[in-house]
C-alpha positions in Angstrom: -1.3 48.3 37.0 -3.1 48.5 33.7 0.7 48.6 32.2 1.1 45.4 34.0 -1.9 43.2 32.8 -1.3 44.0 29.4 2.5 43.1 29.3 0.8 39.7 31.0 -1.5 39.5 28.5 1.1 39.9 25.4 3.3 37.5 27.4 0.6 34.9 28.0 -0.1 35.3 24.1 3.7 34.4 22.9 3.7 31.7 25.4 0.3 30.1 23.4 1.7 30.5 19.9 5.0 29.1 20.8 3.5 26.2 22.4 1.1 25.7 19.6 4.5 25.6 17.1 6.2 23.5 18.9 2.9 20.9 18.6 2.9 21.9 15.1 6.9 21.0 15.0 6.2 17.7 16.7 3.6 16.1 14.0 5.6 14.1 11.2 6.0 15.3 8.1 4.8 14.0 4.3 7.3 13.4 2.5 7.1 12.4 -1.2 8.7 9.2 -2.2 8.2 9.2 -5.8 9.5 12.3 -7.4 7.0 12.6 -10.7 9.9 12.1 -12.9 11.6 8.6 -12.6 11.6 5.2 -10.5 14.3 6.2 -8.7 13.9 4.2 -5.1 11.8 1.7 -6.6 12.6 -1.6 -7.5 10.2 -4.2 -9.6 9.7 -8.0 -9.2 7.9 -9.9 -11.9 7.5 -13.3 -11.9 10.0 -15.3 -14.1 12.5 -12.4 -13.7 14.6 -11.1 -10.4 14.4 -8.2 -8.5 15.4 -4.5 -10.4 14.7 -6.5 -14.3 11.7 -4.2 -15.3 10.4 -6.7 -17.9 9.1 -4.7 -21.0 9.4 -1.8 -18.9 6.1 -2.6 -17.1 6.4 0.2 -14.6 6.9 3.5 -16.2 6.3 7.4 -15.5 4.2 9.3 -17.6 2.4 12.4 -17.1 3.6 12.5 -13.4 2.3 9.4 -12.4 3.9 5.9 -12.4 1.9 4.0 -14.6 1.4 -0.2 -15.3 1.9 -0.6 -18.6 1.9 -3.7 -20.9 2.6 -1.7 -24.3 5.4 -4.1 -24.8 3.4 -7.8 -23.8 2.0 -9.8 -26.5 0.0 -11.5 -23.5 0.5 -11.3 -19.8 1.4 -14.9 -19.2 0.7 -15.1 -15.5 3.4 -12.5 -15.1 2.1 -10.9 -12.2 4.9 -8.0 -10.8 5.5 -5.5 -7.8 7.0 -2.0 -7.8 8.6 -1.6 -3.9 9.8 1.5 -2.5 13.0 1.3 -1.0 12.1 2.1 2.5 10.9 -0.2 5.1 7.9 1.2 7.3 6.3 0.6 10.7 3.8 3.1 12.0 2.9 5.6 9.2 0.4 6.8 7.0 0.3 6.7 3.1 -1.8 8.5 0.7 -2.0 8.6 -3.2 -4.1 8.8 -6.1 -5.1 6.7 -8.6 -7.0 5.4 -11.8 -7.5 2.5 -13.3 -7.0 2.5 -17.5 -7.6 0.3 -20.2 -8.0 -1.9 -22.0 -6.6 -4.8 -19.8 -4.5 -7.8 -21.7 -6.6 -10.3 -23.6 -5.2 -13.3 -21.3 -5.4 -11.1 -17.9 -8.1 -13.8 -15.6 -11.3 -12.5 -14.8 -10.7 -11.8 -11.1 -7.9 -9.9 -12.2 -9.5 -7.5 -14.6 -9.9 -4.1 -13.4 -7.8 -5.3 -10.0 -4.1 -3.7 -8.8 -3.6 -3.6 -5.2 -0.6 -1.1 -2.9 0.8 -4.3 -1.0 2.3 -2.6 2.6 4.3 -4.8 5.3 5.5 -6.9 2.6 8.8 -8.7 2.6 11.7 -7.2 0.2 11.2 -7.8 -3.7 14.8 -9.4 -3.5 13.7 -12.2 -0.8 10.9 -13.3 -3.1 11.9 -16.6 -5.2 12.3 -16.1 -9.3 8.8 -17.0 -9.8 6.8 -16.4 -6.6 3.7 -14.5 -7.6 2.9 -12.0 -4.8 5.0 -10.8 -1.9 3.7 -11.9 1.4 1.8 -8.9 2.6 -1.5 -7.5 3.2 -3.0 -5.9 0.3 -5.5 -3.1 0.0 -6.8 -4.1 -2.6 -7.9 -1.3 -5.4 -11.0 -2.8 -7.9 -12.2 -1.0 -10.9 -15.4 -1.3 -12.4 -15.7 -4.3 -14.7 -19.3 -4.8 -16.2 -22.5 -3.1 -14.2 -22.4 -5.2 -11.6 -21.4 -3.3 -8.1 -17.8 -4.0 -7.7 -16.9 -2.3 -4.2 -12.4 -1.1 -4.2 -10.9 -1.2 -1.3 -10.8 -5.1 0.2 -8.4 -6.2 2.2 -6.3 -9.5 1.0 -3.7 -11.7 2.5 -1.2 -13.8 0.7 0.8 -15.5 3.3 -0.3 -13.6 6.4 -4.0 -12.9 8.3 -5.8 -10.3 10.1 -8.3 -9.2 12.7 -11.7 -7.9 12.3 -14.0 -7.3 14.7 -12.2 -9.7 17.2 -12.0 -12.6 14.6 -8.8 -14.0 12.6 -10.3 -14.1 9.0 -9.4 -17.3 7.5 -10.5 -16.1 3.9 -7.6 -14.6 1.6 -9.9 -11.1 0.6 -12.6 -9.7 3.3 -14.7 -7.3 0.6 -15.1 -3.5 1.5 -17.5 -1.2 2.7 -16.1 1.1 -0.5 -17.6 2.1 -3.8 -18.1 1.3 -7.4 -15.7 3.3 -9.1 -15.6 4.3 -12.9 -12.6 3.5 -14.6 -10.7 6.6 -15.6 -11.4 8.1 -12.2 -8.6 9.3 -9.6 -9.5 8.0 -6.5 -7.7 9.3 -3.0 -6.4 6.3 -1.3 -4.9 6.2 2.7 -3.8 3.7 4.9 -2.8 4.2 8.5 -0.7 1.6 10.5 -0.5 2.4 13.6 2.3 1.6 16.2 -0.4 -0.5 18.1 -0.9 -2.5 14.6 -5.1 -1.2 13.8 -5.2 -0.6 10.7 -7.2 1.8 8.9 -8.0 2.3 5.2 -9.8 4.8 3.8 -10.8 5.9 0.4 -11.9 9.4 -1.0 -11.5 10.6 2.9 -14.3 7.9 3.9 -13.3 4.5 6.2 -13.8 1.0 4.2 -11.8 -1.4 6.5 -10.3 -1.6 9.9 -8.4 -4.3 10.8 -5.5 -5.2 13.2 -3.1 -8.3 14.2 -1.5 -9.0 11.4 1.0 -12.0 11.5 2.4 -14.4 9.5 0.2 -17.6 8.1 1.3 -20.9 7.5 -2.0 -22.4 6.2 -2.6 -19.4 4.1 -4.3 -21.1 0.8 -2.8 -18.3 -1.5 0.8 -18.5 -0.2 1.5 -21.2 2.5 4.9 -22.2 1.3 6.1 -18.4 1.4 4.9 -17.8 4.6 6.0 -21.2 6.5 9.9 -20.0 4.3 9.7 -16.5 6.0 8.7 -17.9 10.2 11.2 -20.5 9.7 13.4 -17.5 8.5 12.1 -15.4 11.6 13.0 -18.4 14.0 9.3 -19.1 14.2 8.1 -15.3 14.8 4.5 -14.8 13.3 3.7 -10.9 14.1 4.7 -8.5 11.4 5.6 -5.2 12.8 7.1 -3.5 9.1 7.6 -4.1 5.7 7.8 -2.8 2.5 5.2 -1.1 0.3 4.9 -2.0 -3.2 2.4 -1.2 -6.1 0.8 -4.5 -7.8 0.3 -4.8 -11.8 -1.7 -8.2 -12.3 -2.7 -7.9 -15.9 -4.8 -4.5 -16.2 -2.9 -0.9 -16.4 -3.7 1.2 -14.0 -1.9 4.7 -12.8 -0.3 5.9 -9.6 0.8 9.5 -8.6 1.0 11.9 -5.7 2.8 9.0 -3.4 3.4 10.7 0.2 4.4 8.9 3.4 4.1 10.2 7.1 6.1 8.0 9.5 4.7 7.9 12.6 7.4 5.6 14.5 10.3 4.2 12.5 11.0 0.2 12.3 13.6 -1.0 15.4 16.5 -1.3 13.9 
């Protein structure tokens, strides 16, 4: 009998670990979608210039990371660019590291010092016109330090579209963070969760800064109205936005990218 409630027991064993690697089976995978080496699936928009023309190779690797670079600008110009990955994304989560450098252009604005941004449910870098300056999106926002005032990374912003806090449709283009003041020089950890329901959740150095949800198109957006109101009539008058792109922002100040890794939670409907 003793024979018999031990083979039970070693059964009843096998029968836990296989069902705990099959759960272990079942959760997505990271996968890496820059390979430390090149822009290979990446595509840049800068303003004045169309999709895939890396103007004075803005966007290049170095030391594993993709970097903003403006080594070859004599000033910036208003040339505001975006680096999107080739894939288009609807539930997942992304994760990254980064820093912000210097020193930023002499003509860079103010606001923009210090400021880069991963733009995510964006439209495609070759549906934005020739000198459209940001891809409707929502952008979490990354902010460097920039004199000793508190400067808090980590908003969320909105050119063309709106979100949901709390219950309310924010009608301001950037909703400030709950985040930190962070050096300049300093890799941060930066994730984003979309989930299939649409809340959003950012997070950065493992601790929540923003959750948010709803996000849809916005024809009065002050930032981008006339891209938006292009993209519903596009969309037959459709405002939610279920996917999109993710692209890296340069807006006059270096700043460095690396360790990019996606987990896809539910891919777009085809």
């Amino acid at each position: 009998m003793r024979g018999f409630y031990r083979k039970a027991a070693r059964l009843f064993c096998a029968g836990v670990v296989i069902a705990a690697g099959s759960q272990a089976q079942a959760e997505p995978r990271w996968k890496s979608i820059f390979d430390g080496r090149s822009l290979k699936g990446w595509t840049p928009k800068i303003v004045g210039h169309p999709a895939g023309d890396n103007f004075q190779n803005t966007f290049i690797v170095k030391d594993g990371a993709i970097q903003v670079s403006y080594a070859g600008y004599d000033k910036f110009g208003a040339r505001f660019g975006h680096l999107f990955y080739k894939t288009p994304y609807s539930a997942y989560r992304l994760r990254f590291s980064y820093r912000v450098l210097e020193p930023p252009l002499p003509d860079t604005p103010g606001w923009a010092r210090g400021n880069s941004g991963v733009m995510f449910h964006s439209q495609s870098a070759e549906s934005m016109t020739l000198n459209q300056p940001f891809p409707v999106s929502v952008e979490f926002q990354i902010l460097g330090a920039d004199g000793p005032n508190p400067r808090p990374t980590g908003a969320v912003c909105t050119p063309g579209v709106s979100v949901t806090i709390d219950g309310k449709r924010q009608p301001v283009h950037c909703t400030n963070s709950s985040g930190p003041t962070i050096p300049n020089g300093t890799w941060t950890a930066l994730e984003l969760e979309v989930l299939p329901d649409g809340q959003v959740t950012e997070k950065i150095n493992g601790v929540v800064v923003h959750r948010y949800s709803d996000i849809a198109l916005d024809p009065a957006d002050p930032m981008a109205a006339a891209d938006a109101r292009r993209l519903i009539a596009e969309r037959g008058g459709v405002l939610p936005v279920k996917a999109g792109y993710i692209a890296l922002q340069s807006e006059g100040h270096p700043i460095a990218f690396k360790d990019i890794q996606v987990q896809v939670i539910r891919s777009p409907p085809k």
